[in-house]
C-alpha positions as CSV (number, residue, x, y, z in Angstrom):
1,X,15.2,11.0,16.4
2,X,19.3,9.5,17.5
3,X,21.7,11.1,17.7
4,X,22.7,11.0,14.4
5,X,19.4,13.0,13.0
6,X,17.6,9.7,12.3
7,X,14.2,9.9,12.3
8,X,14.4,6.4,13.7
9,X,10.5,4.5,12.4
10,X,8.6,2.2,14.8
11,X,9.2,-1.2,13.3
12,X,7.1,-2.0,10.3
13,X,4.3,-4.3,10.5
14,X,5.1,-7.8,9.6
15,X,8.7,-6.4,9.8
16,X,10.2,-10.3,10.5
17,X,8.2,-12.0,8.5
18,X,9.1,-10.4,5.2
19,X,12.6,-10.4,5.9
20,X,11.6,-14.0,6.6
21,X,10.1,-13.9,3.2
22,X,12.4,-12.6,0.7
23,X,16.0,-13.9,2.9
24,X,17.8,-11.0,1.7
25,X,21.2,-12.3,1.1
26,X,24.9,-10.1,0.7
27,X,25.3,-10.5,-3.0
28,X,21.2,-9.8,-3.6
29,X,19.4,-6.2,-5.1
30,X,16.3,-5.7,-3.7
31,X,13.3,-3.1,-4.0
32,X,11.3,-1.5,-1.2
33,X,8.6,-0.2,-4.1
34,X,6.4,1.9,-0.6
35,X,9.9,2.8,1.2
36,X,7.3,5.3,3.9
37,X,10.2,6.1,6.5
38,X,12.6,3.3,5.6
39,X,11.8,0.8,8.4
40,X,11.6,-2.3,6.0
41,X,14.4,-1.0,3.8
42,X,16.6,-0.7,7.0
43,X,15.8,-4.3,7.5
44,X,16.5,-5.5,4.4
45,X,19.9,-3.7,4.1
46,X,20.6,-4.6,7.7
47,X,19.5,-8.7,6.6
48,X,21.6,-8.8,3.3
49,X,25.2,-7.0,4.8
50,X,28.0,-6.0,3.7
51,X,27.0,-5.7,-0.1
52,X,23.0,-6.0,-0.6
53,X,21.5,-2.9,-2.5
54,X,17.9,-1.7,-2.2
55,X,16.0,0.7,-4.6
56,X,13.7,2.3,-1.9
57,X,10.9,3.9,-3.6
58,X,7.6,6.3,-2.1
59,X,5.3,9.1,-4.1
60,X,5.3,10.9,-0.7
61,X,8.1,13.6,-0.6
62,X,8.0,14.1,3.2
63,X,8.3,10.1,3.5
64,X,11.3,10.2,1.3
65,X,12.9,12.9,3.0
66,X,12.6,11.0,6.0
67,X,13.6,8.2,4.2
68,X,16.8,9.1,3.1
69,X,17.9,10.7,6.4
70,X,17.3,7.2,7.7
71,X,19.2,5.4,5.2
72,X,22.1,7.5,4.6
73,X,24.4,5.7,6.9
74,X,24.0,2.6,4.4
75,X,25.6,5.0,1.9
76,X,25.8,3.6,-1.8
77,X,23.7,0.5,-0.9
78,X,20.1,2.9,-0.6
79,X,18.9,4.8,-3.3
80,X,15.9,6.7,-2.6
81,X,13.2,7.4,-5.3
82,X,10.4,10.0,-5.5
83,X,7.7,8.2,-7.6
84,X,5.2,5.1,-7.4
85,X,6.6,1.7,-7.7
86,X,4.7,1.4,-11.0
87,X,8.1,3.1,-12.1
88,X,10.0,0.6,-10.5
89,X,11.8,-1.0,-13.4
90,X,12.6,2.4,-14.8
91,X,14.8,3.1,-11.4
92,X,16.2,-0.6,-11.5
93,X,17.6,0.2,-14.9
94,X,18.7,3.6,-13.9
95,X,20.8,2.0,-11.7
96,X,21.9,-0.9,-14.2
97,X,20.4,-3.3,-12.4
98,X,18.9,-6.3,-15.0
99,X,16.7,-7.4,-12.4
100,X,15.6,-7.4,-8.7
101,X,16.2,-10.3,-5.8
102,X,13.4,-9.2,-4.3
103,X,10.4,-6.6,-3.9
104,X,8.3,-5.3,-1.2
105,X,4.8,-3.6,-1.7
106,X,3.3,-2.3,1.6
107,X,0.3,-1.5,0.4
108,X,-2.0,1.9,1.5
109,X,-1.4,4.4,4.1
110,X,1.0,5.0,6.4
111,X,1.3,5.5,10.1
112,X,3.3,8.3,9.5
113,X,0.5,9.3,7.3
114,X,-2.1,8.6,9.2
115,X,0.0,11.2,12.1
116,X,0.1,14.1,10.0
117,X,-2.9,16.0,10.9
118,X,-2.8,17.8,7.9
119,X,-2.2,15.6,5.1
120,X,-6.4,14.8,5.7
121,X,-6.0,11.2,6.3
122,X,-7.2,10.6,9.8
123,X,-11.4,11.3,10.8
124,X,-10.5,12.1,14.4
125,X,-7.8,15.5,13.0
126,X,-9.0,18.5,12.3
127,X,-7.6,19.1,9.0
128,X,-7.9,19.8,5.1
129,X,-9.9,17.4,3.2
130,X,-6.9,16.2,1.2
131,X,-5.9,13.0,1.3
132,X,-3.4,12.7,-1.2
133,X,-0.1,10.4,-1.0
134,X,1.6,12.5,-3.6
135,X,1.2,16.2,-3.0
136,X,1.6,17.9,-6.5
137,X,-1.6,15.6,-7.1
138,X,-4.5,17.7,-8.3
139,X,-7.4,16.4,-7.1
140,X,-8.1,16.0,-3.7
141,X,-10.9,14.7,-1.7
142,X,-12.5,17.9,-1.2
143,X,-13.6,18.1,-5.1
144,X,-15.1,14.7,-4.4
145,X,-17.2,15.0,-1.4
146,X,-18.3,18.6,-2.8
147,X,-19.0,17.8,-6.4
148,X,-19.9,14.4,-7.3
149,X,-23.6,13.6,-7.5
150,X,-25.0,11.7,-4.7
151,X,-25.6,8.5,-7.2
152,X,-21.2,8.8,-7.9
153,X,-20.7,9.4,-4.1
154,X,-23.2,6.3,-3.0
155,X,-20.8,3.9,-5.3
156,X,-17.9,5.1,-4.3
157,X,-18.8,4.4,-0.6
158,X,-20.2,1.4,-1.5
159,X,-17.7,-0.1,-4.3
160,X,-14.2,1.1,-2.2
161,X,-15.3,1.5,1.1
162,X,-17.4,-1.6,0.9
163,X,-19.7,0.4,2.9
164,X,-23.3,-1.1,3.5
165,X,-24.8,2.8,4.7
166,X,-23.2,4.0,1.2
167,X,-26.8,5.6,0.3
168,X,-27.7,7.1,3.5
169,X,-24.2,8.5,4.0
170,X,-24.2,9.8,0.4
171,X,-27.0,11.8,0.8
172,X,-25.7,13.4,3.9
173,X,-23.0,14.8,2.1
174,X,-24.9,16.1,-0.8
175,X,-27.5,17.8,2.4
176,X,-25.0,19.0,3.7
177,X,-21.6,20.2,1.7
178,X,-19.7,22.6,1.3
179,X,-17.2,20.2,3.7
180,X,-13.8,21.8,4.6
181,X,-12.7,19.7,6.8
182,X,-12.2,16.1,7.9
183,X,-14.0,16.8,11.4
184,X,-16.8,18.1,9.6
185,X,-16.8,15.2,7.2
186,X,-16.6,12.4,10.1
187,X,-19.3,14.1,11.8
188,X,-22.0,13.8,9.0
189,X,-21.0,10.4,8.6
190,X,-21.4,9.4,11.8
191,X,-25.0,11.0,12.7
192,X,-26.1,9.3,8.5
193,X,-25.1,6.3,9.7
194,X,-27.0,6.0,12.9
195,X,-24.2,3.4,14.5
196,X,-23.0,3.2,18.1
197,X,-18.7,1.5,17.5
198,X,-17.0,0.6,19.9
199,X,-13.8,0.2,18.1
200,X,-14.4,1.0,14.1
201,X,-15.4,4.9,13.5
202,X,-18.0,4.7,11.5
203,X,-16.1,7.6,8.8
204,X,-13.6,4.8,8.6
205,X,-14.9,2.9,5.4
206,X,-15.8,6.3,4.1
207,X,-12.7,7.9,4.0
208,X,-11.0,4.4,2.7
209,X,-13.0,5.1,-0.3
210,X,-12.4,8.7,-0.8
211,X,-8.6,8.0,-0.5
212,X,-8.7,4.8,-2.9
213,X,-10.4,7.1,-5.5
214,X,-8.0,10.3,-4.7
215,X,-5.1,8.3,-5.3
216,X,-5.5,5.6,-8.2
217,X,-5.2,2.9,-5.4
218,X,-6.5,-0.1,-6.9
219,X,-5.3,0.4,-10.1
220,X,-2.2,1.1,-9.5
221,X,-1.8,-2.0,-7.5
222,X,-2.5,-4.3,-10.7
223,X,0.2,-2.5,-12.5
224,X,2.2,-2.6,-9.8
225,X,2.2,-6.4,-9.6
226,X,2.9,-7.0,-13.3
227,X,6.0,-4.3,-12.5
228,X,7.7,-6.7,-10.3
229,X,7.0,-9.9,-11.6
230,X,8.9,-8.8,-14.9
231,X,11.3,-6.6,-12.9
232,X,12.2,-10.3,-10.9
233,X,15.3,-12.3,-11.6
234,X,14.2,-15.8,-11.7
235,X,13.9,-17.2,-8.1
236,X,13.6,-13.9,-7.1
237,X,10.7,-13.3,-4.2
238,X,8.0,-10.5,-4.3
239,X,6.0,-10.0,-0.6
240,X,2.8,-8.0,-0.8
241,X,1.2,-6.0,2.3
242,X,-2.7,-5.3,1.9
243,X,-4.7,-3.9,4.8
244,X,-8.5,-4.2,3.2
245,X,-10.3,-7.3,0.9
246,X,-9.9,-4.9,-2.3
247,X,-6.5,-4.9,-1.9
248,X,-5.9,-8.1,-1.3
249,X,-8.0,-9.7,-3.8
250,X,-6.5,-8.2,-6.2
251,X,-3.1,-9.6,-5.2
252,X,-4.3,-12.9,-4.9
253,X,-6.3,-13.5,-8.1
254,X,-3.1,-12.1,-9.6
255,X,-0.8,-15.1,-7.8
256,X,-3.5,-17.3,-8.5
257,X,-3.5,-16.2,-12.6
258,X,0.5,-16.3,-12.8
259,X,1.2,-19.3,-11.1
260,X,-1.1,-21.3,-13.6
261,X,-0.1,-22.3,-17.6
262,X,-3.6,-22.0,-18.7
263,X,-6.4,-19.7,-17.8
264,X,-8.8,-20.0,-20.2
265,X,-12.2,-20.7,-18.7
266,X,-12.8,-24.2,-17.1
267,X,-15.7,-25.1,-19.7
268,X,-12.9,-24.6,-22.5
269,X,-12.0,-28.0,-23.5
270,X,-8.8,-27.1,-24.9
271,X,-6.2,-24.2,-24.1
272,X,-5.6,-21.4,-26.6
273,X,-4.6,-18.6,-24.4
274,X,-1.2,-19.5,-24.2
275,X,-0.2,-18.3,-20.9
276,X,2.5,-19.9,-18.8
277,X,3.1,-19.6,-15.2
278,X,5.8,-17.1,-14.2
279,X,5.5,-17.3,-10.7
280,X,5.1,-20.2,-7.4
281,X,2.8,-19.4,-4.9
282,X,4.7,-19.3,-1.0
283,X,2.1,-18.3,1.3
284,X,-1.4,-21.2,0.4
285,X,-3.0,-18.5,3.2
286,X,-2.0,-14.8,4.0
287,X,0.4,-14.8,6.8
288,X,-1.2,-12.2,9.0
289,X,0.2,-10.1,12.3
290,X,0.7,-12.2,16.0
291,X,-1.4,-11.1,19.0
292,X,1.9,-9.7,20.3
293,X,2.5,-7.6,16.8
294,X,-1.7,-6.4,17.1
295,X,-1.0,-5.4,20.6
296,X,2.2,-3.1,20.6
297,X,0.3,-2.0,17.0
298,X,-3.5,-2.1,16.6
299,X,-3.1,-0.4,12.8
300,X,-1.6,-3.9,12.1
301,X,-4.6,-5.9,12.7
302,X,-5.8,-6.1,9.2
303,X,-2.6,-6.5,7.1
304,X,-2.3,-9.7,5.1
305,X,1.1,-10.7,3.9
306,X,0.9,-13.0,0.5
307,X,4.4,-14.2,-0.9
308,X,5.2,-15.6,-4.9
309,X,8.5,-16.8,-5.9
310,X,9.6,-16.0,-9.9
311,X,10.0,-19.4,-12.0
């Protein structure tokens, strides 16, 4: 924290490279659709002086209290949001704005998530097994890992956590629930799946899953993406964060889709779908963290930054 009550955040992975990305400029409107504690918003606003806007946006209300103490010196150039950026043409209208410059989605959890003991996130916390990004959310992980059948549990270990000891760690749980918390969680995972890590906890893909699932992740990424590519002015640039494959496949067979005219299947001999491009591909492959960025932050280490222009 400054002087000034700032809850100043470490800088954001892949902070220089999206400003790189979407060259905020002074006249432009931008949206930070996963605003967190402000970091890339500060950036942007910082980048596109003395008259760029942003429309900072996060479903996590002690993020967005955070966020606006950081942001309030820009004044009327922030607003700050509560909601998902699925909403974020609704906000862009509220503020008569007919379309956006540029847009950020930073994609999963936070660091400032990941911190908070209690929020459920972390394996290595003692903590309720929570794990929601938006608290007034009613279902938590706890109903999963103590209800579902151990045939619903294996699949979502193995479908969102992409988790090869899906089975054996599913029925661990079911042996051995009621599970309070996330110590007591991470330790049956660990002793099912019978691995010695060095660096990777072996709860990690396991508690991936169960926050994917808790929160409407993947889904709300695809809506997401068709949000801000009609939410775009034309030449406007959109810059996508993802930390894990599901994530990020799903951003780029979306790129891939709206950057083509046709997509009918390749056997077709002759197009009748009628789709036209709306977007340009900038990044042919994800521009990912430097061994400086990975150092000073390992959580980095995975993030894959893919960048599309609007026609």
């Amino acid at each position: 924290m400054d002087e000034s009550g700032r809850h100043l955040p470490h800088q954001p992975v892949l902070y220089h490279e999206v400003i790189n990305i979407l060259q905020p400029e002074s006249t432009g409107r931008y949206v930070d659709g996963t605003a967190g504690a402000g970091g890339h918003s500060i950036g942007i606003l910082e980048s596109s002086a003395p008259d760029g806007k942003i429309i900072a946006i996060d479903v996590d209300k002690q993020a967005i209290h955070i966020a606006r103490k950081n942001l309030a010196v820009f004044s009327e150039r922030a607003k700050v949001f509560l909601g998902n950026y699925t909403e974020m043409d609704r906000f862009a209208e509220a503020e008569g704005w007919k379309c956006a410059d540029g847009i950020l989605l930073d994609l999963g959890i936070s660091s400032m998530q990941l911190d908070n003991a209690e929020r459920g996130f972390s394996f290595s916390k003692e903590a309720p097994l929570d794990m929601r990004f938006n608290q007034s959310g009613l279902l938590k992980a706890q109903e999963l890992v103590n209800h579902l059948d151990e045939k619903e549990l294996e699949k979502i270990i193995g479908d969102f956590g992409e988790e090869r000891n899906a089975r054996k760690i599913a029925k661990a749980i079911v042996m051995n629930r009621p599970f309070e918390s996330t110590i007591e969680l991470a330790e049956i995972i660990k002793r099912a799946s019978g691995e010695k890590y060095l660096r990777i906890h072996p709860a990690t893909k396991t508690f991936q899953a169960l926050r994917i699932v808790v929160n409407q992740e993947l889904e709300r990424i695809e809506e997401g993406l068709e949000k801000a590519a009609s939410t775009l002015c034309s030449g406007g640039r959109l810059a996508v964060i993802s930390y894990h494959s599901l994530e990020d496949r799903i951003v780029k067979q979306f790129f891939n889709r709206e950057s083509r005219d046709c997509i009918c299947p390749p056997e077709q001999p002759i197009c009748t779908c009628g789709h036209k491009a709306i977007l340009e591909i900038l990044t042919k492959r994800p521009i990912t963290p430097s061994k400086e960025e990975i150092e000073q932050n390992p959580r980095s280490r995975s993030a894959k930054l893919r960048a599309a222009q609007k026609i």
